[in-house]
C-alpha positions as CSV (number, residue, x, y, z in Angstrom):
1,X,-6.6,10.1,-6.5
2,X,-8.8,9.3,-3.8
3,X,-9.2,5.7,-2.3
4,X,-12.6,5.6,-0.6
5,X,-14.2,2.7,1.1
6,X,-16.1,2.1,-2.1
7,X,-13.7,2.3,-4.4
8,X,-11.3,-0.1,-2.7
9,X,-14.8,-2.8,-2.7
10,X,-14.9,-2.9,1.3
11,X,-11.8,-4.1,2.1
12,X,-10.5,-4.9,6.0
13,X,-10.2,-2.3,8.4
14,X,-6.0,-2.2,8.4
15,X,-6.4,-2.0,4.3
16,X,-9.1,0.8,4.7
17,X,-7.1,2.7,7.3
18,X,-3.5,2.5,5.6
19,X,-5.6,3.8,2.4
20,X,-7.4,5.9,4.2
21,X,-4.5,7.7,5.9
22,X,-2.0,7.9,2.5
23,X,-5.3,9.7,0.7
24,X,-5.9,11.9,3.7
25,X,-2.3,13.4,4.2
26,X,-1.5,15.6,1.9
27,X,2.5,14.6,2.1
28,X,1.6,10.8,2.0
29,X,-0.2,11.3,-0.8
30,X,2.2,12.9,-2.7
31,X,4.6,10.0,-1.7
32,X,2.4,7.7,-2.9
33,X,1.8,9.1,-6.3
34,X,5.2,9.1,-6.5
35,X,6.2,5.6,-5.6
36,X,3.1,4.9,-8.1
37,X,5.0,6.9,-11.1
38,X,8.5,5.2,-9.9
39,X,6.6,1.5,-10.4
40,X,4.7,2.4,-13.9
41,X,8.2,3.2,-15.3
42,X,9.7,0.4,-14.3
43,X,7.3,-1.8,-16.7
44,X,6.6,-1.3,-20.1
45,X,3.4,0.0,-21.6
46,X,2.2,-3.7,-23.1
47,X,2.1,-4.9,-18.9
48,X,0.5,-1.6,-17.5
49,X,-2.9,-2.2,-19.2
50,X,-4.3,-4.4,-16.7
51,X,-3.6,-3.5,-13.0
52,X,-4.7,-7.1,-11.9
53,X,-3.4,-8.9,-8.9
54,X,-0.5,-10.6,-10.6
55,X,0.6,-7.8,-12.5
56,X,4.3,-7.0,-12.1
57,X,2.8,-3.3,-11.8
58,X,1.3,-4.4,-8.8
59,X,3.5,-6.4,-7.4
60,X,6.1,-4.0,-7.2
61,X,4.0,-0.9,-6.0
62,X,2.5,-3.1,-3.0
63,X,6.3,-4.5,-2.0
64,X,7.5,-0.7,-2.2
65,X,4.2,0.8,-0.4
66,X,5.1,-2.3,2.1
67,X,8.5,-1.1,2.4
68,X,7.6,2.5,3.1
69,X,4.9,2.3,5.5
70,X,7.0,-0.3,7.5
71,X,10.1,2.1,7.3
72,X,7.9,4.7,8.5
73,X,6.7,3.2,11.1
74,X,8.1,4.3,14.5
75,X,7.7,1.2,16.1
76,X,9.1,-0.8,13.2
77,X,11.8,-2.2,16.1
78,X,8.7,-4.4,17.8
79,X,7.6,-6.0,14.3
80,X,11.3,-7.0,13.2
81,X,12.8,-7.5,16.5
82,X,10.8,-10.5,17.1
83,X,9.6,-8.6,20.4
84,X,7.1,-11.4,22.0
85,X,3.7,-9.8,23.8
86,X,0.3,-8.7,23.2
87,X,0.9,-5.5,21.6
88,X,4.1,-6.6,19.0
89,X,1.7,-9.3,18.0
90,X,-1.0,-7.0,17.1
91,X,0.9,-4.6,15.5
92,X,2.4,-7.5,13.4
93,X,-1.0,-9.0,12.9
94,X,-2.7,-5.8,11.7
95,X,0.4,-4.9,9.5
96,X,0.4,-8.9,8.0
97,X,-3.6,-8.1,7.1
98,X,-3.0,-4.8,4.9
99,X,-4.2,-5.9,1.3
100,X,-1.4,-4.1,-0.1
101,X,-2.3,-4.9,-3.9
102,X,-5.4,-3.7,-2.7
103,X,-4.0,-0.3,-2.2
104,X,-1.9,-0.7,-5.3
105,X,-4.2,-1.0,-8.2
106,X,-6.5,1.9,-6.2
107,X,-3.4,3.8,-6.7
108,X,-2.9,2.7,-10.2
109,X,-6.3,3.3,-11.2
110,X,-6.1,6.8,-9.8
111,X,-2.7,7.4,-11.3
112,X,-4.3,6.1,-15.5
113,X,-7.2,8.4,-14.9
């Protein structure tokens, strides 16, 4: 799987760099295959064929690849915690721009071929 710049059709810079960062570690990488494998079971085989944006598929890999990333994080406290400042509002900012589907059907389409 590997989710270059091209291949994700020039997204924003948080998008590019959360994608960049899952295909460049080799343990987030391997969490992120497996989150992918978690979400394909979860739908059957008639709603897998088309990893478009409203997919359930994608839905559910994006909240879950959400979900990790922000659990992850170790300054998760100033995004929830409602911290007020200059740098909580960026962090919440860049988080709020990731193009999580995005990510999601790169990861999908890596994970049919």
């Amino acid at each position: 799987m590997t989710m270059t710049r091209q291949r994700m059709e020039k997204p924003n810079y948080p998008t590019y760099a959360v994608g960049l960062w899952i295909d460049n570690d080799e343990d987030s990488q391997r969490h992120a295959e497996k989150l992918t494998s978690l979400a394909v079971g979860k739908i059957d085989a008639a709603q897998r064929v088309d990893p478009d944006p409203c997919s359930p598929l994608v839905y559910f890999l994006a909240r879950d690849l959400r979900d990790w990333i922000f659990d992850e994080s170790p300054f998760i406290d100033v995004v929830t915690d409602g911290l007020q400042g200059l740098y909580p509002d960026l962090l919440r900012a860049t988080l709020e721009d990731v193009d999580w589907e995005r990510i999601a059907r790169c990861l999908i389409e890596g994970y049919d071929s």
